[in-house]
C-alpha positions as CSV (number, residue, x, y, z in Angstrom):
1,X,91.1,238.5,95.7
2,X,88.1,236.3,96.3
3,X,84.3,238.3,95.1
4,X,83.0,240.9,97.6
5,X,79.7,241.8,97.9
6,X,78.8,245.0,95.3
7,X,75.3,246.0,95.0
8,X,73.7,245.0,91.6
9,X,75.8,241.7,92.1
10,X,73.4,238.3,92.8
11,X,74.5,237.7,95.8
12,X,73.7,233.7,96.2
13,X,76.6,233.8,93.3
14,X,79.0,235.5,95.6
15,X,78.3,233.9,98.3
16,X,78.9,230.2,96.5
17,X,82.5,231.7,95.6
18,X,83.3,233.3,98.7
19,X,82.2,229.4,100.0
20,X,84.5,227.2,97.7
21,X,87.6,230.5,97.8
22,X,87.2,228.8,102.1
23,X,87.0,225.3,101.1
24,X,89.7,225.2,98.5
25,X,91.9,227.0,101.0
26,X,91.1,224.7,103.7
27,X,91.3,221.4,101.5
28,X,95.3,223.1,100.5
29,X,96.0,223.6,103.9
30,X,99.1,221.0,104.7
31,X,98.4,221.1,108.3
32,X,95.5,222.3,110.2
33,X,94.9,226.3,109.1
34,X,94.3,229.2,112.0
35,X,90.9,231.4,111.0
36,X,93.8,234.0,110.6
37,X,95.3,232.1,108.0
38,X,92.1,231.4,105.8
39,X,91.5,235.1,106.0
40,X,94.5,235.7,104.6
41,X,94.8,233.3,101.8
42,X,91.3,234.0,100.9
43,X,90.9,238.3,101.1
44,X,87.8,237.7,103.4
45,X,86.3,239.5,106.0
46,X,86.8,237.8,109.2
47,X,83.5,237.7,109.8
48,X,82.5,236.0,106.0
49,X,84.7,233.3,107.0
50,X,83.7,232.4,110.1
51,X,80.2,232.1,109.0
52,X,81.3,230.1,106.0
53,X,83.3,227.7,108.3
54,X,80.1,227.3,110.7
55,X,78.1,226.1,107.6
56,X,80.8,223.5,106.3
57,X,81.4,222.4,109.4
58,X,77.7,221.5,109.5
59,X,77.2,220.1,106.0
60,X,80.8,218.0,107.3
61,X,83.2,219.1,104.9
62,X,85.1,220.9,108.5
63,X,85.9,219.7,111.4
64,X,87.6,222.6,114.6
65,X,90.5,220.9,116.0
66,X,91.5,221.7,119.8
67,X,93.5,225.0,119.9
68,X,96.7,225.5,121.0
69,X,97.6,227.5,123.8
70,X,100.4,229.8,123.3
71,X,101.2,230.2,127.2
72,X,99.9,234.1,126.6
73,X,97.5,236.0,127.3
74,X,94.4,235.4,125.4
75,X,92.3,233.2,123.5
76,X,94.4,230.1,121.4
77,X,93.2,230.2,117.8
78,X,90.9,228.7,116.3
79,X,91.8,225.9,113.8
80,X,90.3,223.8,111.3
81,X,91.0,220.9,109.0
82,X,89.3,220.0,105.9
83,X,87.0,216.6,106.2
84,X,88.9,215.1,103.4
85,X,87.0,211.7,103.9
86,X,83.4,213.4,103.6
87,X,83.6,212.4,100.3
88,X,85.2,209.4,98.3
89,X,86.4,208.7,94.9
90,X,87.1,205.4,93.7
91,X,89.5,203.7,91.1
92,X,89.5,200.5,89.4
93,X,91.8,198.4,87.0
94,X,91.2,196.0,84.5
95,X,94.5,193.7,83.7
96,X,94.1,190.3,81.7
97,X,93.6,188.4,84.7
98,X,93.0,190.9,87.8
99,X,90.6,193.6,88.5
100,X,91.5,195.9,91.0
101,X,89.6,198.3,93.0
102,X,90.6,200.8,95.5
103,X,88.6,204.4,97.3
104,X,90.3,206.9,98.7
105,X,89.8,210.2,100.1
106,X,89.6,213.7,98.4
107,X,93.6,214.3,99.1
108,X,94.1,211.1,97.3
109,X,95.1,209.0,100.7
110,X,94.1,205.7,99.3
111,X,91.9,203.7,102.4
112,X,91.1,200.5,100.9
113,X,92.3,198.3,98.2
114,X,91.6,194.9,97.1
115,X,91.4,192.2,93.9
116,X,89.5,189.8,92.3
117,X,90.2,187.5,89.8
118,X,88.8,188.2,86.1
119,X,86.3,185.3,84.8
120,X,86.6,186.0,81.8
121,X,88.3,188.9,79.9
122,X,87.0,188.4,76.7
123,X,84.1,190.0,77.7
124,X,83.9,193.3,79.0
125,X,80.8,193.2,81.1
126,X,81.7,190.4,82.9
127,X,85.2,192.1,83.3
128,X,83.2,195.3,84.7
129,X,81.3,193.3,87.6
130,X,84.1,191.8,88.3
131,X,86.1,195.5,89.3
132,X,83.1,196.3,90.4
133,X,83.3,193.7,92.9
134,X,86.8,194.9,93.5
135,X,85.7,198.4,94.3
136,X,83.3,197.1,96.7
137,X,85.3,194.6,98.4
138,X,88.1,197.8,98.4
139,X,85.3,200.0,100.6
140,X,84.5,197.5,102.6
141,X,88.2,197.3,103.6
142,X,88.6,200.5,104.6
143,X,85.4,200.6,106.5
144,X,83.7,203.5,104.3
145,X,80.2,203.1,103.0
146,X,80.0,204.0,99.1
147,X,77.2,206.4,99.7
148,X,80.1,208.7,100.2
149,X,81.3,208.1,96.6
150,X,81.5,211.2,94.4
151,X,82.9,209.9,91.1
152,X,85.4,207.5,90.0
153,X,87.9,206.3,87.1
154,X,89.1,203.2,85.6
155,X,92.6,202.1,84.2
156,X,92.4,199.4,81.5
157,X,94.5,198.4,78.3
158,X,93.5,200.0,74.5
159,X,92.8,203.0,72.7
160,X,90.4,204.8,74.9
161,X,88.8,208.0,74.2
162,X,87.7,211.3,75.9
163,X,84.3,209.7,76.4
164,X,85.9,206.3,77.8
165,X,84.8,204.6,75.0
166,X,87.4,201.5,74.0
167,X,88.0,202.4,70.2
168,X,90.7,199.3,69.8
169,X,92.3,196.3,72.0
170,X,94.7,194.0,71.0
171,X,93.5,190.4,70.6
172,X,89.9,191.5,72.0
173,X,87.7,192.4,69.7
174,X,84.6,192.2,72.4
175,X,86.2,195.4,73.5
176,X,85.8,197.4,70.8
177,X,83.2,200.3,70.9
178,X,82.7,199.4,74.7
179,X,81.5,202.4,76.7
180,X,83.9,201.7,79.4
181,X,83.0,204.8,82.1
182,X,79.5,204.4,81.2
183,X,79.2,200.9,82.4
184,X,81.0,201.8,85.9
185,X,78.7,204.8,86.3
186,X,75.8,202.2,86.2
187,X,77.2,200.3,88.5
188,X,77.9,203.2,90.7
189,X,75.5,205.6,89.7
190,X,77.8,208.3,90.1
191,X,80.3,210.3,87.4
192,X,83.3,207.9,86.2
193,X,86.0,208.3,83.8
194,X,88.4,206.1,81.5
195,X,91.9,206.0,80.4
196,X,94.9,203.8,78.8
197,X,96.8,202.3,81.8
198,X,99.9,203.6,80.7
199,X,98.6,207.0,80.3
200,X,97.4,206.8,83.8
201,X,100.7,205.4,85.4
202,X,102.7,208.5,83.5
203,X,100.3,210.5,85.3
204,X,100.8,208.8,89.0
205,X,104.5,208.7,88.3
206,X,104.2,212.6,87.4
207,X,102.5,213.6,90.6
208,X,104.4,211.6,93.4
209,X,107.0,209.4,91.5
210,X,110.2,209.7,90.0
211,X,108.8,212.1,87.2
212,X,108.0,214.6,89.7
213,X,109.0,218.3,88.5
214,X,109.6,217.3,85.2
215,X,107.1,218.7,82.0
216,X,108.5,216.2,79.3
217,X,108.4,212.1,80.5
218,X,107.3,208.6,79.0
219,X,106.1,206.0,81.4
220,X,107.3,202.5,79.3
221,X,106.3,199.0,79.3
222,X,107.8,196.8,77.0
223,X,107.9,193.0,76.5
224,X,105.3,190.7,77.0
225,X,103.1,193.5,77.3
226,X,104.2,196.9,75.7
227,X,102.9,200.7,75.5
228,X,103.8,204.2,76.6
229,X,102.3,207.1,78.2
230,X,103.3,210.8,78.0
231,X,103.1,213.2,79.9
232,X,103.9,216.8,77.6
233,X,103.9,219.9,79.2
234,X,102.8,218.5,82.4
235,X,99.7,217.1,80.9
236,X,99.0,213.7,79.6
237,X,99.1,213.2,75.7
238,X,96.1,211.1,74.6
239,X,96.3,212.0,70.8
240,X,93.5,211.9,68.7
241,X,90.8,209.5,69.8
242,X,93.4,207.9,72.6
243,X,95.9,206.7,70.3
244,X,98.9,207.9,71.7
245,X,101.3,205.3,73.0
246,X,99.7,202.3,71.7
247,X,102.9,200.9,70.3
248,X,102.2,197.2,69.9
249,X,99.4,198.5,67.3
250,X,102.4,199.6,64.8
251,X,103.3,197.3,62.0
252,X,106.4,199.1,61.7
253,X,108.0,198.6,65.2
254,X,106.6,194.8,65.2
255,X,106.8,195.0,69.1
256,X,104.2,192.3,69.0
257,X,107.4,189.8,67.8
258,X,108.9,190.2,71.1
259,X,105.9,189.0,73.2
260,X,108.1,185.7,74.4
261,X,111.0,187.3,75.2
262,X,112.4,185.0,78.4
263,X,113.4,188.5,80.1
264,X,110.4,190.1,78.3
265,X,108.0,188.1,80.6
266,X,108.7,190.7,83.2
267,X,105.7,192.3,82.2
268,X,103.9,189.1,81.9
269,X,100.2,189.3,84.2
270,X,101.3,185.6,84.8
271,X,103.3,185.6,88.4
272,X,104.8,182.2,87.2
273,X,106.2,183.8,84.1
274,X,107.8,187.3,85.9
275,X,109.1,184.7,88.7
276,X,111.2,182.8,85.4
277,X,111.9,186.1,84.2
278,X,113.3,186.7,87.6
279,X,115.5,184.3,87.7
280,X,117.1,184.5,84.7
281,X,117.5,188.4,85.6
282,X,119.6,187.2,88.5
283,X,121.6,185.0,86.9
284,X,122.2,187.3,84.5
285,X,123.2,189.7,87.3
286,X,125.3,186.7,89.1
287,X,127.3,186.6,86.1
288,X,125.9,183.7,84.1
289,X,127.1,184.3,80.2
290,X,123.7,182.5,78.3
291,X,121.4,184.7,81.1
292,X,123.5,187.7,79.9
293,X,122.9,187.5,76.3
294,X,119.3,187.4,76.6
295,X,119.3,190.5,79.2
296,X,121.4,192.1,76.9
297,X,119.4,191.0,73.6
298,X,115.9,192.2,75.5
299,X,118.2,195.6,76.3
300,X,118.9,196.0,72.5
301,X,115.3,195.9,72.0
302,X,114.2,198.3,74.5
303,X,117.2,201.1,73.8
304,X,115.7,200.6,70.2
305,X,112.2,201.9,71.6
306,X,113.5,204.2,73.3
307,X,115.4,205.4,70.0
308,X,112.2,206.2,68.7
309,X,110.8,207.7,71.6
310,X,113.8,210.1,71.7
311,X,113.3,211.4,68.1
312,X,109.5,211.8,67.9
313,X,108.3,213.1,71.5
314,X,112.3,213.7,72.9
315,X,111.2,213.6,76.6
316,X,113.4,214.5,79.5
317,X,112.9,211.2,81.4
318,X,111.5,207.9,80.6
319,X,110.5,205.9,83.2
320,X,110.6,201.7,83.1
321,X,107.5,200.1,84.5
322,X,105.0,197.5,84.4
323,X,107.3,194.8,85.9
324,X,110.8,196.5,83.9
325,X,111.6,198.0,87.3
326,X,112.2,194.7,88.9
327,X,115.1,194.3,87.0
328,X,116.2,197.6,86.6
329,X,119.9,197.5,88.5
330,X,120.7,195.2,85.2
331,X,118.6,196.5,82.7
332,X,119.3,200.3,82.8
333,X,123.1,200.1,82.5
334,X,122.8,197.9,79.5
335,X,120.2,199.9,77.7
336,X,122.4,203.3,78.4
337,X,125.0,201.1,76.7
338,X,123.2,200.0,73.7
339,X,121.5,203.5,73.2
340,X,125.1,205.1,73.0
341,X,126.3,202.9,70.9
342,X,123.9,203.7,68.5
343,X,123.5,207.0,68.8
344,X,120.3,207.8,71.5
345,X,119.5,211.1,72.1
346,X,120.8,211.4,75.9
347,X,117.8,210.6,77.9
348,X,117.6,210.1,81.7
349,X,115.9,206.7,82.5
350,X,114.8,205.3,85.9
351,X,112.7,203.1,87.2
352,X,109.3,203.7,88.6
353,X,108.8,204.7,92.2
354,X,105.3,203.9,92.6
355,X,105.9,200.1,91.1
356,X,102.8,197.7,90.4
357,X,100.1,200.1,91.4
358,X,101.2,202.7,89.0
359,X,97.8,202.8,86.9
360,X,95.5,202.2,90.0
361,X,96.5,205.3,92.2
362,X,96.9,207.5,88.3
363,X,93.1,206.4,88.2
364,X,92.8,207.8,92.0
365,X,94.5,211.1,90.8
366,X,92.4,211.1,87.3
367,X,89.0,211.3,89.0
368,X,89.7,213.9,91.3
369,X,91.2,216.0,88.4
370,X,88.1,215.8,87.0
371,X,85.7,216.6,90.0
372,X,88.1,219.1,91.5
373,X,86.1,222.3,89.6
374,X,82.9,220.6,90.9
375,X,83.7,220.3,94.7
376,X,86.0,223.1,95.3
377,X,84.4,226.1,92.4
378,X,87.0,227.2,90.3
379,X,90.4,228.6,91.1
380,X,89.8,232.2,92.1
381,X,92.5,235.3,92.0
Protein backbone atom coordinates (compact mmCIF):
# COMPACT_ATOMS: atom_id res chain seq x y z
CA UNK A 1 0.00 0.00 0.00
CA UNK A 2 1.23 3.41 -1.02
CA UNK A 3 1.94 6.12 2.43
CA UNK A 4 -1.25 7.64 3.94
CA UNK A 5 -1.27 10.61 5.68
CA UNK A 6 -0.73 9.85 9.76
CA UNK A 7 -0.28 12.76 11.98
CA UNK A 8 3.32 13.25 13.25
CA UNK A 9 4.31 12.10 9.62
CA UNK A 10 5.97 15.25 7.26
CA UNK A 11 3.63 15.40 5.04
CA UNK A 12 5.64 17.02 1.85
CA UNK A 13 7.38 13.36 2.28
CA UNK A 14 4.08 11.70 1.74
CA UNK A 15 2.91 13.58 -0.52
CA UNK A 16 6.18 13.08 -2.99
CA UNK A 17 5.40 9.22 -2.55
CA UNK A 18 1.90 9.19 -2.93
CA UNK A 19 3.08 11.49 -6.32
CA UNK A 20 5.69 8.99 -7.89
CA UNK A 21 3.22 5.55 -6.37
CA UNK A 22 0.67 7.77 -9.56
CA UNK A 23 3.41 8.23 -11.89
CA UNK A 24 5.07 4.92 -11.71
CA UNK A 25 1.58 3.38 -12.14
CA UNK A 26 0.75 5.50 -14.96
CA UNK A 27 4.32 5.20 -16.70
CA UNK A 28 3.41 0.84 -16.32
CA UNK A 29 0.28 1.35 -17.65
CA UNK A 30 0.37 -0.71 -21.23
CA UNK A 31 -2.52 1.10 -22.50
CA UNK A 32 -4.15 4.19 -21.36
CA UNK A 33 -5.29 3.62 -17.45
CA UNK A 34 -9.04 4.61 -16.06
CA UNK A 35 -8.81 6.97 -12.62
CA UNK A 36 -10.36 3.66 -11.34
CA UNK A 37 -7.56 1.68 -12.24
CA UNK A 38 -4.74 4.00 -10.78
CA UNK A 39 -6.74 3.93 -7.57
CA UNK A 40 -6.47 0.51 -7.53
CA UNK A 41 -2.97 -0.26 -8.32
CA UNK A 42 -1.90 2.58 -6.13
CA UNK A 43 -4.31 2.09 -2.57
CA UNK A 44 -5.20 5.87 -2.96
CA UNK A 45 -8.03 7.75 -2.12
CA UNK A 46 -9.90 8.75 -5.15
CA UNK A 47 -9.66 12.09 -4.36
CA UNK A 48 -5.48 11.97 -3.69
CA UNK A 49 -5.18 10.87 -7.14
CA UNK A 50 -7.12 13.01 -8.90
CA UNK A 51 -5.31 15.93 -7.45
CA UNK A 52 -2.03 14.25 -8.17
CA UNK A 53 -3.07 13.68 -11.89
CA UNK A 54 -4.21 17.50 -12.15
CA UNK A 55 -0.59 18.50 -11.06
CA UNK A 56 1.31 16.13 -13.47
CA UNK A 57 -0.78 16.89 -16.05
CA UNK A 58 0.34 20.46 -15.53
CA UNK A 59 4.09 19.97 -14.97
CA UNK A 60 3.42 17.55 -18.52
CA UNK A 61 4.31 14.26 -17.39
CA UNK A 62 0.10 13.41 -18.16
CA UNK A 63 -1.89 13.92 -20.71
CA UNK A 64 -6.38 12.94 -20.41
CA UNK A 65 -7.22 11.12 -23.44
CA UNK A 66 -10.98 11.38 -24.83
CA UNK A 67 -13.18 8.91 -22.79
CA UNK A 68 -14.99 6.27 -23.99
CA UNK A 69 -18.55 5.98 -23.93
CA UNK A 70 -19.93 2.84 -22.85
CA UNK A 71 -23.46 3.40 -24.46
CA UNK A 72 -24.77 3.62 -20.57
CA UNK A 73 -25.95 5.71 -18.52
CA UNK A 74 -23.39 7.99 -17.01
CA UNK A 75 -20.25 9.69 -17.28
CA UNK A 76 -17.32 7.59 -19.62
CA UNK A 77 -14.17 7.41 -17.48
CA UNK A 78 -11.66 9.31 -17.22
CA UNK A 79 -8.36 8.15 -18.76
CA UNK A 80 -4.86 9.13 -18.83
CA UNK A 81 -1.49 8.23 -20.43
CA UNK A 82 1.86 8.84 -19.22
CA UNK A 83 3.88 11.73 -21.29
CA UNK A 84 6.55 9.37 -21.94
CA UNK A 85 8.35 11.90 -24.32
CA UNK A 86 8.35 14.74 -21.52
CA UNK A 87 11.67 13.61 -20.95
CA UNK A 88 14.55 12.04 -23.03
CA UNK A 89 17.46 9.89 -22.55
CA UNK A 90 20.04 9.51 -24.98
CA UNK A 91 22.60 6.69 -26.02
CA UNK A 92 25.74 6.74 -27.90
CA UNK A 93 28.38 4.24 -29.34
CA UNK A 94 31.84 4.36 -30.03
CA UNK A 95 33.09 1.56 -32.67
CA UNK A 96 36.64 1.84 -34.40
CA UNK A 97 35.28 3.77 -37.17
CA UNK A 98 31.47 4.92 -36.26
CA UNK A 99 29.96 6.84 -33.53
CA UNK A 100 26.52 6.40 -33.03
CA UNK A 101 23.96 8.33 -31.38
CA UNK A 102 20.36 7.78 -30.78
CA UNK A 103 17.39 9.53 -27.95
CA UNK A 104 14.53 8.00 -27.12
CA UNK A 105 11.69 8.28 -24.86
CA UNK A 106 11.32 7.23 -21.11
CA UNK A 107 9.56 3.72 -22.28
CA UNK A 108 12.65 3.20 -24.31
CA UNK A 109 10.82 3.86 -27.89
CA UNK A 110 13.89 4.98 -29.63
CA UNK A 111 12.86 8.42 -31.90
CA UNK A 112 15.98 9.33 -33.58
CA UNK A 113 19.10 7.72 -34.59
CA UNK A 114 21.97 8.62 -36.72
CA UNK A 115 26.10 8.23 -37.44
CA UNK A 116 29.08 9.88 -38.02
CA UNK A 117 32.21 8.83 -38.96
CA UNK A 118 35.13 8.65 -36.25
CA UNK A 119 38.25 11.06 -37.21
CA UNK A 120 40.34 9.62 -35.38
CA UNK A 121 39.96 6.82 -32.74
CA UNK A 122 43.12 7.04 -31.31
CA UNK A 123 42.05 9.67 -29.43
CA UNK A 124 39.31 9.67 -27.20
CA UNK A 125 38.24 13.29 -27.09
CA UNK A 126 38.06 13.61 -30.55
CA UNK A 127 36.11 10.20 -30.63
CA UNK A 128 33.63 11.96 -27.89
CA UNK A 129 32.74 15.06 -30.16
CA UNK A 130 32.34 13.00 -32.73
CA UNK A 131 29.14 10.80 -30.75
CA UNK A 132 28.42 13.74 -29.54
CA UNK A 133 27.67 14.99 -32.89
CA UNK A 134 25.91 11.76 -33.38
CA UNK A 135 23.54 12.36 -30.48
CA UNK A 136 22.80 15.65 -31.86
CA UNK A 137 22.30 14.87 -35.32
CA UNK A 138 20.10 11.69 -33.71
CA UNK A 139 17.68 14.57 -31.89
CA UNK A 140 17.48 16.54 -34.61
CA UNK A 141 16.01 13.50 -36.44
CA UNK A 142 13.39 12.87 -34.38
CA UNK A 143 12.44 16.49 -34.07
CA UNK A 144 13.04 16.65 -30.11
CA UNK A 145 15.07 19.53 -28.62
CA UNK A 146 17.77 18.20 -26.08
CA UNK A 147 16.60 20.47 -23.40
CA UNK A 148 14.33 17.52 -22.73
CA UNK A 149 17.42 15.28 -22.01
CA UNK A 150 17.54 13.77 -18.58
CA UNK A 151 20.65 11.52 -18.61
CA UNK A 152 22.37 9.32 -20.98
CA UNK A 153 24.87 6.23 -21.49
CA UNK A 154 27.54 5.31 -23.86
CA UNK A 155 28.58 1.72 -25.31
CA UNK A 156 32.29 1.57 -26.29
CA UNK A 157 35.00 -1.27 -26.40
CA UNK A 158 37.47 -2.00 -23.04
CA UNK A 159 37.55 -2.63 -19.52
CA UNK A 160 35.22 0.02 -18.19
CA UNK A 161 34.44 0.57 -14.69
CA UNK A 162 31.45 1.53 -12.32
CA UNK A 163 32.58 5.12 -12.66
CA UNK A 164 32.90 4.84 -16.67
CA UNK A 165 36.31 5.22 -16.41
CA UNK A 166 38.32 3.12 -19.39
CA UNK A 167 40.85 1.07 -17.14
CA UNK A 168 42.25 -0.99 -20.52
CA UNK A 169 41.69 -1.06 -24.49
CA UNK A 170 43.32 -3.16 -26.73
CA UNK A 171 45.81 -1.48 -29.13
CA UNK A 172 44.79 2.08 -27.57
CA UNK A 173 46.64 3.08 -25.11
CA UNK A 174 45.15 6.95 -25.41
CA UNK A 175 42.23 5.19 -23.81
CA UNK A 176 43.49 4.25 -20.82
CA UNK A 177 42.30 6.12 -17.53
CA UNK A 178 39.76 8.11 -19.83
CA UNK A 179 36.78 9.24 -17.87
CA UNK A 180 34.43 8.15 -20.47
CA UNK A 181 30.81 9.33 -18.83
CA UNK A 182 32.37 12.26 -17.55
CA UNK A 183 33.36 13.72 -20.87
CA UNK A 184 29.63 13.07 -22.25
CA UNK A 185 28.15 14.72 -19.16
CA UNK A 186 30.20 17.83 -20.25
CA UNK A 187 29.08 17.73 -23.42
CA UNK A 188 25.53 17.35 -22.24
CA UNK A 189 25.54 18.66 -18.96
CA UNK A 190 23.41 16.21 -17.71
CA UNK A 191 24.01 12.50 -15.69
CA UNK A 192 25.71 9.84 -18.24
CA UNK A 193 26.86 6.44 -17.74
CA UNK A 194 29.53 3.87 -19.38
CA UNK A 195 29.79 0.35 -20.14
CA UNK A 196 31.64 -2.48 -22.33
CA UNK A 197 29.56 -2.92 -25.53
CA UNK A 198 29.21 -6.40 -25.07
CA UNK A 199 27.92 -6.07 -21.62
CA UNK A 200 25.42 -3.66 -22.96
CA UNK A 201 24.15 -5.91 -25.96
CA UNK A 202 23.74 -8.96 -23.21
CA UNK A 203 21.65 -6.51 -21.55
CA UNK A 204 19.43 -5.33 -24.81
CA UNK A 205 19.33 -8.99 -25.82
CA UNK A 206 18.06 -9.81 -22.19
CA UNK A 207 15.22 -7.28 -22.21
CA UNK A 208 13.63 -7.73 -25.75
CA UNK A 209 15.74 -10.29 -27.58
CA UNK A 210 16.18 -13.81 -27.77
CA UNK A 211 17.54 -14.00 -24.06
CA UNK A 212 14.35 -12.84 -22.84
CA UNK A 213 13.13 -14.94 -19.67
CA UNK A 214 16.21 -16.44 -19.16
CA UNK A 215 18.66 -15.51 -15.75
CA UNK A 216 21.93 -17.25 -17.03
CA UNK A 217 23.10 -15.93 -20.92
CA UNK A 218 26.44 -14.77 -22.72
CA UNK A 219 26.04 -12.33 -25.55
CA UNK A 220 29.41 -13.42 -27.89
CA UNK A 221 31.56 -11.85 -30.45
CA UNK A 222 34.26 -13.61 -31.77
CA UNK A 223 36.68 -13.09 -34.70
CA UNK A 224 38.01 -10.10 -35.93
CA UNK A 225 36.72 -8.59 -32.95
CA UNK A 226 35.97 -10.79 -29.81
CA UNK A 227 34.39 -10.41 -26.16
CA UNK A 228 31.48 -11.57 -24.08
CA UNK A 229 28.94 -10.13 -21.91
CA UNK A 230 26.89 -11.89 -19.11
CA UNK A 231 24.06 -11.53 -17.89
CA UNK A 232 23.91 -13.71 -14.21
CA UNK A 233 20.95 -13.84 -12.36
CA UNK A 234 19.31 -11.37 -14.57
CA UNK A 235 21.88 -8.86 -13.95
CA UNK A 236 24.89 -8.01 -15.96
CA UNK A 237 28.29 -9.35 -14.64
CA UNK A 238 30.97 -6.57 -14.86
CA UNK A 239 33.60 -8.25 -12.47
CA UNK A 240 35.96 -6.37 -10.60
CA UNK A 241 36.81 -2.99 -12.17
CA UNK A 242 34.88 -4.17 -15.66
CA UNK A 243 36.88 -6.97 -16.48
CA UNK A 244 34.47 -9.51 -17.18
CA UNK A 245 34.32 -10.71 -20.64
CA UNK A 246 37.33 -9.18 -21.96
CA UNK A 247 38.60 -12.28 -23.65
CA UNK A 248 41.06 -11.07 -26.27
CA UNK A 249 43.00 -9.62 -23.04
CA UNK A 250 43.90 -13.46 -22.07
CA UNK A 251 47.22 -14.80 -23.05
CA UNK A 252 45.89 -18.15 -22.48
CA UNK A 253 42.96 -18.22 -25.03
CA UNK A 254 45.29 -16.26 -27.71
CA UNK A 255 41.93 -15.10 -29.27
CA UNK A 256 44.02 -12.24 -30.62
CA UNK A 257 45.68 -15.08 -33.27
CA UNK A 258 42.39 -15.39 -34.88
CA UNK A 259 42.00 -11.64 -35.77
CA UNK A 260 42.26 -12.54 -39.82
CA UNK A 261 40.18 -15.27 -39.82
CA UNK A 262 38.49 -15.03 -43.70
CA UNK A 263 35.09 -16.04 -41.93
CA UNK A 264 36.31 -14.27 -38.77
CA UNK A 265 35.88 -10.82 -40.59
CA UNK A 266 32.27 -11.09 -39.85
CA UNK A 267 32.85 -9.02 -37.05
CA UNK A 268 35.10 -6.81 -38.91
CA UNK A 269 33.87 -2.66 -38.47
CA UNK A 270 35.08 -2.72 -42.16
CA UNK A 271 31.78 -3.34 -44.52
CA UNK A 272 34.25 -4.39 -47.30
CA UNK A 273 35.69 -7.09 -45.12
CA UNK A 274 32.03 -8.63 -43.50
CA UNK A 275 30.88 -8.34 -47.44
CA UNK A 276 34.15 -11.00 -48.21
CA UNK A 277 33.21 -12.77 -45.18
CA UNK A 278 29.85 -12.91 -46.74
CA UNK A 279 30.60 -14.44 -49.47
CA UNK A 280 32.68 -17.05 -48.54
CA UNK A 281 29.78 -17.89 -45.87
CA UNK A 282 27.59 -18.52 -48.89
CA UNK A 283 29.69 -20.45 -50.69
CA UNK A 284 30.32 -22.34 -47.95
CA UNK A 285 26.55 -22.70 -47.56
CA UNK A 286 26.22 -23.41 -51.62
CA UNK A 287 28.41 -26.31 -51.02
CA UNK A 288 31.87 -25.14 -52.01
CA UNK A 289 34.44 -27.68 -50.18
CA UNK A 290 37.67 -24.89 -49.64
CA UNK A 291 34.60 -22.22 -48.25
CA UNK A 292 33.66 -25.19 -46.01
CA UNK A 293 36.84 -25.91 -44.32
CA UNK A 294 37.31 -22.44 -43.35
CA UNK A 295 33.53 -22.12 -41.95
CA UNK A 296 34.14 -25.23 -40.29
CA UNK A 297 37.82 -24.32 -39.00
CA UNK A 298 36.40 -20.65 -37.68
CA UNK A 299 33.42 -23.14 -36.02
CA UNK A 300 36.17 -25.19 -34.23
CA UNK A 301 37.41 -22.05 -32.82
CA UNK A 302 34.23 -20.66 -31.64
CA UNK A 303 32.75 -24.22 -30.00
CA UNK A 304 36.31 -23.97 -28.27
CA UNK A 305 35.14 -20.48 -26.65
CA UNK A 306 32.23 -21.59 -26.04
CA UNK A 307 33.94 -24.75 -24.18
CA UNK A 308 35.21 -22.42 -21.82
CA UNK A 309 32.28 -20.40 -21.38
CA UNK A 310 30.30 -23.59 -20.49
CA UNK A 311 32.73 -24.69 -17.63
CA UNK A 312 33.48 -21.32 -15.90
CA UNK A 313 30.03 -19.23 -16.06
CA UNK A 314 27.75 -22.51 -17.61
CA UNK A 315 24.96 -20.14 -18.89
CA UNK A 316 21.71 -21.35 -20.27
CA UNK A 317 22.00 -19.59 -23.65
CA UNK A 318 24.70 -17.88 -25.53
CA UNK A 319 23.73 -15.70 -27.96
CA UNK A 320 26.13 -14.99 -31.40
CA UNK A 321 26.36 -11.33 -32.26
CA UNK A 322 28.35 -8.58 -33.47
CA UNK A 323 28.09 -9.64 -37.23
CA UNK A 324 28.12 -13.88 -36.12
CA UNK A 325 24.41 -13.72 -36.65
CA UNK A 326 24.72 -13.10 -40.38
CA UNK A 327 25.90 -16.31 -40.86
CA UNK A 328 24.25 -18.10 -38.31
CA UNK A 329 22.06 -20.82 -40.53
CA UNK A 330 25.81 -22.21 -41.23
CA UNK A 331 27.56 -21.44 -38.29
CA UNK A 332 25.33 -22.82 -35.49
CA UNK A 333 25.01 -26.36 -36.84
CA UNK A 334 28.65 -26.72 -37.20
CA UNK A 335 29.58 -25.37 -33.77
CA UNK A 336 26.77 -27.79 -32.15
CA UNK A 337 28.79 -30.31 -34.04
CA UNK A 338 32.24 -29.47 -32.92
CA UNK A 339 31.08 -28.79 -29.25
CA UNK A 340 29.69 -32.50 -29.15
CA UNK A 341 32.38 -33.92 -30.47
CA UNK A 342 34.42 -32.68 -27.85
CA UNK A 343 32.49 -32.87 -25.15
CA UNK A 344 30.49 -29.13 -24.57
CA UNK A 345 28.36 -28.85 -21.86
CA UNK A 346 24.82 -28.80 -23.72
CA UNK A 347 24.24 -25.17 -24.26
CA UNK A 348 21.38 -23.55 -26.28
CA UNK A 349 22.92 -21.07 -28.91
CA UNK A 350 21.06 -18.58 -31.20
CA UNK A 351 21.56 -15.77 -32.87
CA UNK A 352 20.74 -12.26 -31.79
CA UNK A 353 17.32 -10.78 -32.40
CA UNK A 354 18.14 -7.26 -32.04
CA UNK A 355 21.31 -7.58 -34.69
CA UNK A 356 23.74 -4.52 -35.24
CA UNK A 357 22.16 -2.22 -32.81
CA UNK A 358 22.57 -4.53 -29.93
CA UNK A 359 24.90 -2.16 -27.79
CA UNK A 360 23.17 1.16 -28.86
CA UNK A 361 19.52 0.33 -27.63
CA UNK A 362 21.44 -1.77 -24.26
CA UNK A 363 22.88 1.82 -23.75
CA UNK A 364 19.07 3.21 -24.18
CA UNK A 365 18.00 0.63 -21.56
CA UNK A 366 21.22 1.27 -19.23
CA UNK A 367 20.40 4.92 -18.63
CA UNK A 368 17.06 4.56 -17.82
CA UNK A 369 17.99 1.76 -15.30
CA UNK A 370 19.91 4.21 -13.74
CA UNK A 371 17.47 7.26 -13.57
CA UNK A 372 14.39 5.10 -13.01
CA UNK A 373 14.58 5.64 -8.85
CA UNK A 374 15.08 9.37 -9.73
CA UNK A 375 12.02 10.04 -11.92
CA UNK A 376 9.55 7.55 -10.72
CA UNK A 377 10.66 7.46 -6.38
CA UNK A 378 11.23 4.12 -5.45
CA UNK A 379 9.16 1.04 -5.83
CA UNK A 380 6.51 1.16 -3.13
CA UNK A 381 4.49 -1.94 -1.41
Amino acid sequence: MAAMPLPGLDQTAVRRVNTAAVLRALAASEADATLQALIGKTGLSRRTVELILGELAAEGWAVETPSESSGGAGRPAKRFRFAAGHRLVAAARIDTHLAHGAVADLHGRVLGRASRPLGDYGDPRHSVADAAAAVRAAADDAGVPLDRLRAGAVAAGGVIDADGVVRRLVSAPAWSGFALAGAFEAEFAVPWVADNDANLAALAEHRAGVARGRRHIAWLIHGHRAGVGFIINNEVHRGSAGAAGELVESRVLGLRRGQDHPIGMLTSPITADRDRAAQLVAEATGGDRAALALAEEFAATLADTIDVLAWTVAPELIVLGGGLETAADLLIPLVRQRASEVGVLEIDIKATAIGAGAPLIGAVRYALDRIDADLFGPVVS
